[in-house]
ZABAKOL-913643 format. One record per residue (C-alpha): residue in one letter; x, y, z. Coordinates in steps of 0.2 Angstrom, whole numbers, padded with zeros to 4 digits, always signed. Example, Ala and Ser with C-alpha at 12.3 -4.5 7.8 and 13.67 -1.06 7.14 Angstrom:
2
A+0062-0022+0039;S+0068-0005+0036;
# end
This chain:
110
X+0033+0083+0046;X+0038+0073+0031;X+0043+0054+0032;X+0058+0047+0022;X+0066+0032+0017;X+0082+0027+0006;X+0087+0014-0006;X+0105+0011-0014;X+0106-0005-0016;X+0093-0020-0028;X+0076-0024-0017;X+0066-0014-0007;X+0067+0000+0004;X+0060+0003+0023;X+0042+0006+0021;X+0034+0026+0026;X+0020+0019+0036;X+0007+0030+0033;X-0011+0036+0040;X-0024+0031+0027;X-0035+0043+0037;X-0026+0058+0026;X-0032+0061+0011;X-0019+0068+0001;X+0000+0063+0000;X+0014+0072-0008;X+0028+0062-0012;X+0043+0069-0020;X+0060+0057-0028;X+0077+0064-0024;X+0095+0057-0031;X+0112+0058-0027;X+0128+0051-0037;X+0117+0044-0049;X+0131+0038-0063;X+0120+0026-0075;X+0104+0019-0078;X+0090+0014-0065;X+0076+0005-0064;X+0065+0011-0050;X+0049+0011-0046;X+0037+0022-0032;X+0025+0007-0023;X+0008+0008-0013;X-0002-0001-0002;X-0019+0001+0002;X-0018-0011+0017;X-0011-0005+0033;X+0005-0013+0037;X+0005-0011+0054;X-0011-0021+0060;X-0011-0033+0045;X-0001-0049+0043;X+0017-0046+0033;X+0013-0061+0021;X-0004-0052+0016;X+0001-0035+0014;X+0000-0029-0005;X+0012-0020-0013;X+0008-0011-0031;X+0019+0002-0042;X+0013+0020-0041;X+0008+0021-0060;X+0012+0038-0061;X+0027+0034-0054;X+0036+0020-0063;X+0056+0030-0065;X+0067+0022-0075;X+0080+0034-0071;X+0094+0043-0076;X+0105+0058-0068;X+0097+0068-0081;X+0079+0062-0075;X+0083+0066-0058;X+0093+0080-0059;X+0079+0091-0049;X+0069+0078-0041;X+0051+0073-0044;X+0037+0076-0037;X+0020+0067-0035;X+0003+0070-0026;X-0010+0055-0021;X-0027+0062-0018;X-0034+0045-0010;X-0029+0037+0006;X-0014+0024+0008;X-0009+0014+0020;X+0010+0013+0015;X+0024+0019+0002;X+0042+0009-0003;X+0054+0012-0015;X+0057-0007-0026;X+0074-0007-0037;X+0079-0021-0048;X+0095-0011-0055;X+0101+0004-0044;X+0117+0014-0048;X+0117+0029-0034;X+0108+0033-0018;X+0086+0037-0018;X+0077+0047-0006;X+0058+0045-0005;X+0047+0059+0004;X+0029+0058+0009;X+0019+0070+0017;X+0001+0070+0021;X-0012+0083+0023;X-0032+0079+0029;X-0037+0091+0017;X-0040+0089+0000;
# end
């Protein structure tokens, strides 16, 4: 079952805890009422946020992820797949103009 979590406003989202045990993650972008430019970016972290510390956790931009987003961009979603183990996944925004929806789901195959 896949795992979500939204941002509409500047920061950071709710983090998709996830089980670096899996060895493959798909995570796929999704917009709604997108009306000008956005600077948003898909993050990682290796470390599991669960049993580590808040103030040691490392949070990194998905490379193949960085969005600087329109409605066009987004129009049909995106779609990415990981095929190494995390620990976690947040959306990060420093301008944000409509509602994001980030996806994960994990497979132990790969």
């Amino acid at each position: 079952m896949a795992q979500s979590t939204t941002l509409s406003s500047v920061g950071t989202s709710t983090p998709i805890l996830l089980n670096p045990v899996y060895k493959t993650t798909t995570v796929q972008l999704s917009a709604t009422s997108v009306s000008s430019a956005t600077n948003l970016t898909i993050q990682f972290t290796l470390d599991d946020p669960t049993t580590t510390p808040a103030p040691t956790v490392t949070w990194a931009d998905l490379s193949s992820a960085i969005a600087v987003s329109s409605a066009a961009t987004l129009s049909g979603g995106l779609i990415y797949t990981v095929l190494s183990p995390l620990g976690g996944l947040r959306l990060n925004s420093s301008a944000i103009s409509g509602t994001f929806t980030l996806k994960a789901l994990q497979s132990i195959t790969g």
